[in-house]
Structure formats: structure tokens, C-alpha cells
MARBA-3410 file (N, C-alpha, C, O; in Angstrom, 1 decimal):
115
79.6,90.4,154.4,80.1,91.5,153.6,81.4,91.1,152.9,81.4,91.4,151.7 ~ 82.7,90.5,153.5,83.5,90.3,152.9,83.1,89.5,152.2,82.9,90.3,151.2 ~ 82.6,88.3,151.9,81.9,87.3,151.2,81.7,87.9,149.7,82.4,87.5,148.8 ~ 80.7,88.8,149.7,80.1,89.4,148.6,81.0,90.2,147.7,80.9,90.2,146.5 ~ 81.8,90.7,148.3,83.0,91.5,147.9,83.8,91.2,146.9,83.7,91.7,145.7
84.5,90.2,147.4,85.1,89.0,146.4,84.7,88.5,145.0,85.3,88.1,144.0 ~ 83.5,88.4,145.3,82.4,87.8,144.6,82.0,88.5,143.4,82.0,87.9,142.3 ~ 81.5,89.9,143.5,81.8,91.0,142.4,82.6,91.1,141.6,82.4,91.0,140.4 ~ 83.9,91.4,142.3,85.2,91.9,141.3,84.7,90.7,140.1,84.2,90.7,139.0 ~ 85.3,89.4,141.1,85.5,88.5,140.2,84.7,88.1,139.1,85.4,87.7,138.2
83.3,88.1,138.8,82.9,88.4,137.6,82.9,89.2,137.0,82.6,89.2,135.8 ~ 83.2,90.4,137.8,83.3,91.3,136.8,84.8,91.3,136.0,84.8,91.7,134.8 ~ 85.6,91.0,136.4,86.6,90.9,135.5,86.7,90.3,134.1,86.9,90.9,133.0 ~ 86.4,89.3,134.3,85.6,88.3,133.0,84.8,89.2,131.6,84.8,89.3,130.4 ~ 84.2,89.7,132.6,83.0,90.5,131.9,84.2,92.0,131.4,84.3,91.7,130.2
84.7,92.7,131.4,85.5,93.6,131.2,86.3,92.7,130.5,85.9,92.9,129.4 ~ 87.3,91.8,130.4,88.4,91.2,129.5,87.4,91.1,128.7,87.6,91.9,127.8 ~ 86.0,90.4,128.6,84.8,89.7,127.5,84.7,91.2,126.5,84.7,91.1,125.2 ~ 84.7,92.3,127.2,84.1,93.5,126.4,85.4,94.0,125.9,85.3,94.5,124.8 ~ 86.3,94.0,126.3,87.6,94.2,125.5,88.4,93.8,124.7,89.3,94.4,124.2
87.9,92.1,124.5,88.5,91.4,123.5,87.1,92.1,122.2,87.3,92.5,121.1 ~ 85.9,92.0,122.8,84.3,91.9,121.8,85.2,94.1,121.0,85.5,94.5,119.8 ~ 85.2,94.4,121.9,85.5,96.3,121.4,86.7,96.1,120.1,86.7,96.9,119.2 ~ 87.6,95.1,120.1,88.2,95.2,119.0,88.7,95.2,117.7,89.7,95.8,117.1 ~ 87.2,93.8,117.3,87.0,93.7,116.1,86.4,95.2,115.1,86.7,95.6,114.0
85.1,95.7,116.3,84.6,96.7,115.9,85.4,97.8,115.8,84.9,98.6,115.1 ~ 86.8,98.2,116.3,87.6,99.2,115.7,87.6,99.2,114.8,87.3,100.4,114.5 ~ 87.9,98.5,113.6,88.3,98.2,112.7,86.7,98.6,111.5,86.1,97.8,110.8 ~ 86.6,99.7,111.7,85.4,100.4,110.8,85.5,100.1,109.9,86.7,99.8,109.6 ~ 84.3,100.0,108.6,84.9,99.8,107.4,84.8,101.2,106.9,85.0,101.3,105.7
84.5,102.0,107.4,84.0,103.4,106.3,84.2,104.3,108.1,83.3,104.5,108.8 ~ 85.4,104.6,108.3,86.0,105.1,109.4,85.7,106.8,108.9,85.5,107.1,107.7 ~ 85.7,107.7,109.7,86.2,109.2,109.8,87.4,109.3,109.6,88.1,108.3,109.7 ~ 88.0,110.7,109.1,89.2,110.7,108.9,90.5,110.6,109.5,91.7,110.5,109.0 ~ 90.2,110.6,110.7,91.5,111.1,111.9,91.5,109.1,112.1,92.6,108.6,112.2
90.3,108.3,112.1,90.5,106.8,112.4,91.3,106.3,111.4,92.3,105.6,111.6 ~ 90.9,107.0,109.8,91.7,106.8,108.7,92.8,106.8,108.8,93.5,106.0,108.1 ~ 93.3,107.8,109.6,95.2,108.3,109.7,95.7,107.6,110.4,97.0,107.4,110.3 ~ 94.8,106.9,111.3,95.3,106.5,112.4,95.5,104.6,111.9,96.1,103.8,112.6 ~ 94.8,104.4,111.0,94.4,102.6,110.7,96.0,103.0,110.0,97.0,102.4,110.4
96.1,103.7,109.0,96.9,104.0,108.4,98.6,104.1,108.6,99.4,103.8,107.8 ~ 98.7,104.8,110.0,99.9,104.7,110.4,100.0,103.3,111.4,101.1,102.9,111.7 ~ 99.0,102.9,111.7,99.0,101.1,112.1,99.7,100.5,111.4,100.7,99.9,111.8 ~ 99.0,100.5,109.9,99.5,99.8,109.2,100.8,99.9,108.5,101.2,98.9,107.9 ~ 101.6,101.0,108.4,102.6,101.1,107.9,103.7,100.7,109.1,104.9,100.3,108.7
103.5,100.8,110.1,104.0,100.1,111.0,103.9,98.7,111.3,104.9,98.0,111.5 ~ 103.0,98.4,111.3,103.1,96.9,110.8,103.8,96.2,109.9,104.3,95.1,110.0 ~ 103.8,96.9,109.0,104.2,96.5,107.4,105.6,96.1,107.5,106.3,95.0,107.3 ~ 105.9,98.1,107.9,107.9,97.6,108.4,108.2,96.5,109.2,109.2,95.9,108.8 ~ 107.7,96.0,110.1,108.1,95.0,111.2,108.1,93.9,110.1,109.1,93.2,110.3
107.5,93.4,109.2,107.9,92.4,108.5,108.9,92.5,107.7,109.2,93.5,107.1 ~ 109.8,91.0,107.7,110.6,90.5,107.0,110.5,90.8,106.0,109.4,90.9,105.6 ~ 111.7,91.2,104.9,111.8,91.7,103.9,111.2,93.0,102.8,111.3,93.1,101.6 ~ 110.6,93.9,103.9,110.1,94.9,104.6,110.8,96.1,105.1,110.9,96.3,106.4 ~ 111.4,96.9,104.3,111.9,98.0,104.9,111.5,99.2,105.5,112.0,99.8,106.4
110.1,99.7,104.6,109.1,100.4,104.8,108.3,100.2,104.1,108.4,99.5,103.1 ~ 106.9,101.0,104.8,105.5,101.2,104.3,105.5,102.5,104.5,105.8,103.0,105.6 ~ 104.8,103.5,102.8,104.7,105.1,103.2,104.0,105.4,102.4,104.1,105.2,101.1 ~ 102.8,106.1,103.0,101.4,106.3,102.1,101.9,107.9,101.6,102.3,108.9,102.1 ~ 101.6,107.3,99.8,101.7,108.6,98.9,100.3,109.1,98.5,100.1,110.1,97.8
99.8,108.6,99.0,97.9,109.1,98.5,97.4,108.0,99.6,98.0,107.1,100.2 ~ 95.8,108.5,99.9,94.8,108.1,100.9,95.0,106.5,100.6,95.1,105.6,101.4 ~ 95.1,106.3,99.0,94.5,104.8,98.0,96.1,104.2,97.8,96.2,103.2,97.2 ~ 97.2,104.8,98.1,98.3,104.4,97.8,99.4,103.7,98.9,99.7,104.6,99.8 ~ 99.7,102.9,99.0,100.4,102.0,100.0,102.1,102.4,99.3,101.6,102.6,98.2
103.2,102.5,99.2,104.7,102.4,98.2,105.2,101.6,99.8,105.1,102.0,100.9 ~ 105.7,100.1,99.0,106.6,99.5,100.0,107.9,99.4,99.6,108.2,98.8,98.5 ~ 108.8,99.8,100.3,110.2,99.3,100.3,110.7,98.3,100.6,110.8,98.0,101.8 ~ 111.1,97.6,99.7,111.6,96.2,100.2,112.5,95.5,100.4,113.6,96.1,100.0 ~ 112.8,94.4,101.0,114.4,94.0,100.6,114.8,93.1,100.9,115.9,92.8,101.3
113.1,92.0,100.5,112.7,90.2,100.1,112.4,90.3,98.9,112.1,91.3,98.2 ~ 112.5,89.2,98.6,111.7,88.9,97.0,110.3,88.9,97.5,109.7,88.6,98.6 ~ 109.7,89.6,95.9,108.0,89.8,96.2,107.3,88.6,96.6,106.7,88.5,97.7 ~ 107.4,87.7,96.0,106.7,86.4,96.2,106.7,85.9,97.6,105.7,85.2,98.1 ~ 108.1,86.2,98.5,107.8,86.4,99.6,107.2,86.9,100.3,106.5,86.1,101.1
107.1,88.2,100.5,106.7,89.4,100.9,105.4,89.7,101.0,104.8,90.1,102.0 ~ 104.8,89.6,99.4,103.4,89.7,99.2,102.2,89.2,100.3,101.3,89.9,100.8 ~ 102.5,87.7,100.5,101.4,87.6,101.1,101.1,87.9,102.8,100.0,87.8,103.2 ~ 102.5,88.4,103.7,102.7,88.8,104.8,102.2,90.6,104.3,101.4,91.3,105.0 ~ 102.5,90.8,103.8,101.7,92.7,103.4,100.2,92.3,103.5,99.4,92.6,104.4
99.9,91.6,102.5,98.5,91.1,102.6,97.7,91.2,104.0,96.9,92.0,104.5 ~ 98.3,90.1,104.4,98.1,89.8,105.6,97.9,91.0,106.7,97.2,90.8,107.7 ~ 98.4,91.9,106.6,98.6,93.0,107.8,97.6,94.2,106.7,97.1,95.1,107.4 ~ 97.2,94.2,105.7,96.5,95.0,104.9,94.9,94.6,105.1,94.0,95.4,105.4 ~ 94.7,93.4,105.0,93.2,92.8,105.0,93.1,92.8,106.7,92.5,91.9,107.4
93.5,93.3,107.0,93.3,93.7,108.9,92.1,94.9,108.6,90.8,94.8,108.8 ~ 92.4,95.5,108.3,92.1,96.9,108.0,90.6,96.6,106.7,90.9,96.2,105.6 ~ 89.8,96.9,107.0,88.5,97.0,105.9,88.9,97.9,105.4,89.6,97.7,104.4 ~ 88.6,99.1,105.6,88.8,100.2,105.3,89.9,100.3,104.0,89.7,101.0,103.0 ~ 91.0,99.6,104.1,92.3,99.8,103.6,92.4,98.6,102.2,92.9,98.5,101.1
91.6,97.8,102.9,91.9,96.4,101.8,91.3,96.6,100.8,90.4,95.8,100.6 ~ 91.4,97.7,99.8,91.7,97.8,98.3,92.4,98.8,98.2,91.8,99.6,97.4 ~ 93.2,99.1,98.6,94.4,100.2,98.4,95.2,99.7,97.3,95.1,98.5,96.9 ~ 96.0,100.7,96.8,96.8,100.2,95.8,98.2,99.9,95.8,98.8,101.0,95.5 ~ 99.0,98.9,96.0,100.4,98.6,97.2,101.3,98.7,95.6,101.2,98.0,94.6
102.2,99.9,95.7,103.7,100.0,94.8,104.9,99.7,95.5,105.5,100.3,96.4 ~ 105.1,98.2,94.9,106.4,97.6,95.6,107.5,97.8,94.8,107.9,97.2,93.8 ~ 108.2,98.9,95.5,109.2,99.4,95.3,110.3,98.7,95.0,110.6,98.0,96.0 ~ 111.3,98.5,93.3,112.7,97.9,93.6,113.7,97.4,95.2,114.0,98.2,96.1 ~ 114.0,96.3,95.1,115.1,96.5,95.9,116.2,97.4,96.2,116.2,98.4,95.5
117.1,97.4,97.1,118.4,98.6,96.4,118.9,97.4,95.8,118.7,96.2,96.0 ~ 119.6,98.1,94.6,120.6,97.6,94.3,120.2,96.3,93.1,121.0,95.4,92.9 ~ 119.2,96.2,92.5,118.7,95.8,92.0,117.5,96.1,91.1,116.4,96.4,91.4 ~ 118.4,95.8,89.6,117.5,96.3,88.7,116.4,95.1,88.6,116.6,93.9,88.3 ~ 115.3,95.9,88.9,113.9,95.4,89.0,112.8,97.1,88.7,112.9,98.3,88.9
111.8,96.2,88.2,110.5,97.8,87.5,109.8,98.1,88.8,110.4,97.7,89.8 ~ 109.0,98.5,88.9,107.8,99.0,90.2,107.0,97.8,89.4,106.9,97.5,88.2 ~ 106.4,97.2,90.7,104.9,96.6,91.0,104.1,97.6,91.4,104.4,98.7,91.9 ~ 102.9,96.9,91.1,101.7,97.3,91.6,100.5,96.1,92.0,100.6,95.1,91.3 ~ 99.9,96.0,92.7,99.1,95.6,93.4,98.1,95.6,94.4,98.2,96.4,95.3
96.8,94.6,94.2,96.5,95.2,95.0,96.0,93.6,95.7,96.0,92.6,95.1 ~ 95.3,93.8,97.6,95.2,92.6,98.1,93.8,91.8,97.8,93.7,90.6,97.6 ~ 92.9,92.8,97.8,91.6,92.4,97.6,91.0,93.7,96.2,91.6,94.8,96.1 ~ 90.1,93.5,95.6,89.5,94.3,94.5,87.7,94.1,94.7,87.0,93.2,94.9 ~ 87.6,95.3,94.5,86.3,95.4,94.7,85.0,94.4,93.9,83.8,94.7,94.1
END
């Protein structure tokens, strides 16, 4: 009995990490409900901030991303990218990269992927 005991867990652990890494990808709906929507959504603007040159991310519409920044775009761009194409659902939103402070510069627009 003790024998067998041991024996269990331990594949099953495997098997539980196996289904928990496999449950991940599939979060990531492409055509989510709306509360998953809100939710991919405040992921990602949190993510966004955490990047360099990145002050914020703050959704003005479902389709609208406004980033505040405070790297040069050319920088910046492709790390937004990068945390946007995470997201199916999200990767053709429309990203308004906001002036720096203090710096006369126009509004960008962009977007990561296009339909």
C-alpha cells in the first residue's frame, strides 16, 4: 500500500502541471465574451505600463488602446506589439501614442496587426 501511494501522486503531478501549462494558451479566446474582454483588456494595459518607456495604457473605446509614453516610438513600438499580439482578440485594435510630456510631438496612430 505504501508502495502504490507514492506512485499516484507522482504522475499525477506531471499530468496537472501538463494541463496547466496546455489550459493557457486556450485562455486566450479569439472572439471572448465580454467580462473575458474586460478582463484580456485590463491584462493588457497592465502589461503595457510595466514596459520601458511606457507610462500608461488606457482604453478609450473597446477598439482603442491611448498609450502614454515617455521612450521614443521606435522604441517602444515593438515591446507594445509584443504584449498586444498576446491577446487575439485585441491584435487589431487601434494604439494612440500619445506625445511625450514636454514635447512637441502630434498623436500617432497605429496599429499591430490589420485585418
Amino acid at each position: 500500500l505504501p508502495i502504490s501511494t507514492p506512485a499516484t501522486p507522482a504522475p499525477a503531478a506531471p499530468e496537472t502541471a501538463g494541463r496547466a501549462a496546455d489550459a493557457a494558451p486556450p485562455a486566450m479566446e479569439a472572439n471572448p465574451d465580454d467580462a473575458t474582454l474586460d478582463r484580456y483588456q485590463q491584462e493588457l494595459s497592465r502589461n503595457v505600463a510595466s514596459r520601458p518607456g511606457v507610462a500608461s495604457g488606457i482604453w478609450l473605446t473597446r477598439q482603442t488602446l491611448a498609450i502614454n509614453r515617455t521612450g521614443e516610438i521606435d522604441a517602444i513600438w515593438p515591446l507594445i506589439c509584443e504584449e498586444v499580439t498576446r491577446y487575439p482578440a485585441l491584435r487589431t485594435v487601434r494604439i494612440q501614442l500619445n506625445p511625450r510630456p514636454g514635447v512637441d510631438e502630434p498623436v500617432r496612430w497605429r496599429q499591430c496587426t490589420t485585418l
